[in-house]
N, C-alpha and C positions, 0 to 999 in steps of 0.2 A: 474264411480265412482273411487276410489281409493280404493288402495290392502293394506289398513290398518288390519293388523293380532294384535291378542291378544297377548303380550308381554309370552315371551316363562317362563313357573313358575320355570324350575329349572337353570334356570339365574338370577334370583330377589334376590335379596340381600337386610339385612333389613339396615335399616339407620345407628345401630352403627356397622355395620359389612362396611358398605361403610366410614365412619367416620373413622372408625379406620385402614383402608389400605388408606388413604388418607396422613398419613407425609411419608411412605414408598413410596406412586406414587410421590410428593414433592422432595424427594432425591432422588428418577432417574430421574425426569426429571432435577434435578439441576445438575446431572453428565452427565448426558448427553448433558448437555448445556456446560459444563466445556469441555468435550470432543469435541466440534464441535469446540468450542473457540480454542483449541488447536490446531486440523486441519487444521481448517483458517489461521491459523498465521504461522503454521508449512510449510505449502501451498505458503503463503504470501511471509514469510522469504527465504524457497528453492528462488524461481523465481526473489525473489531481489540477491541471490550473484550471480547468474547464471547471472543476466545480468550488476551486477558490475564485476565479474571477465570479462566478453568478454569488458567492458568499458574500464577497465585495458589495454587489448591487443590492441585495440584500440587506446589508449591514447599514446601506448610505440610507436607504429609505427606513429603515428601523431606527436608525437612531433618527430621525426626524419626529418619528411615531411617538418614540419615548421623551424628545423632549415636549411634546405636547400633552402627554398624557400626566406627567412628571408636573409641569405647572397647573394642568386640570387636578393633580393632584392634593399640591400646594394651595391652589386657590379655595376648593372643597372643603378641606381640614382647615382652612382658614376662617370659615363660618363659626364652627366651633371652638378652637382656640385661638390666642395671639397668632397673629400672621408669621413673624418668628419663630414661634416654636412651631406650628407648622411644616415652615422649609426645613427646621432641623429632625423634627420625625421621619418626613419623607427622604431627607438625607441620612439618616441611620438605617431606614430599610433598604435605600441603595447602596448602602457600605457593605451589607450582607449577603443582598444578591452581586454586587460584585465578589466578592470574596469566594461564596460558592464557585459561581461560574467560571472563575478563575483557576480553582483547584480541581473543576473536573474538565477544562480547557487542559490543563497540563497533566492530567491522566491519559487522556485519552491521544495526546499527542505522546505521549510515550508509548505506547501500541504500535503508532505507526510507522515511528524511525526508530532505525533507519530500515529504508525500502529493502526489501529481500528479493532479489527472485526467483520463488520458492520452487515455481516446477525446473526449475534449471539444477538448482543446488540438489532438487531430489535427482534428478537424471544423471547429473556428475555422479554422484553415488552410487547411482546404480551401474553406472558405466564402470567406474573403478572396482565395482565387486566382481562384475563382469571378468574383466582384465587379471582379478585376482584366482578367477575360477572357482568363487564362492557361489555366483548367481545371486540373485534375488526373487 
């Protein structure tokens, strides 16, 4: 069978005594939600400049990278054609890899804004179904 016990008597609380510590459980669990919310994004936000500043350092030594590869470029095709049309070939392939790079720079930044925080916004939910006596 089952080890169902009789509810312990000096635990039971009467209904307006349950009622009435109900808006004080309402506003911890609302700050409480405010504070996970903040964590999350506090959490969120650290981890994004950490890895925009190493982008940064990244970016400073790449483009260094590129402009020397850029003139090893130019200088190369220079063998075979006019040195001017050269820089302007090698300038039409960088018109297009910029272009790409550009439109899936702004794809993918669109994913990410604006930041959400998503286990909060599910918890709010579930709390308010809670509340409504739906559950989840």
């Amino acid at each position: 069978m089952s080890d169902l016990k009789a509810p312990d008597q000096s635990t039971k609380r009467s209904l307006g005594s349950l009622l009435g510590s109900l808006p004080d459980l309402i506003s911890r669990l609302i700050r409480g939600e405010i504070a996970l919310a903040k964590k999350e994004l506090a959490t969120k936000l650290k981890e994004a400049g950490v890895g925009a500043g190493l982008l940064v350092g990244a970016a400073l030594f790449g483009f260094f990278l590129l402009a020397v590869l850029i003139t090893a470029g130019v200088l190369g095709l220079a063998t075979v054609v006019a040195p001017w049309l050269a820089a302007l070939i090698v300038a039409g392939v960088l018109l297009v890899v910029t272009a790409v790079l550009a439109l899936l720079g702004v794809k993918a930044l669109k994913k990410g804004v604006p930041p959400v925080p998503e286990k909060t916004v599910e918890n709010v939910k579930a709390d308010v179904a809670a509340l409504k006596g739906t559950g989840s």
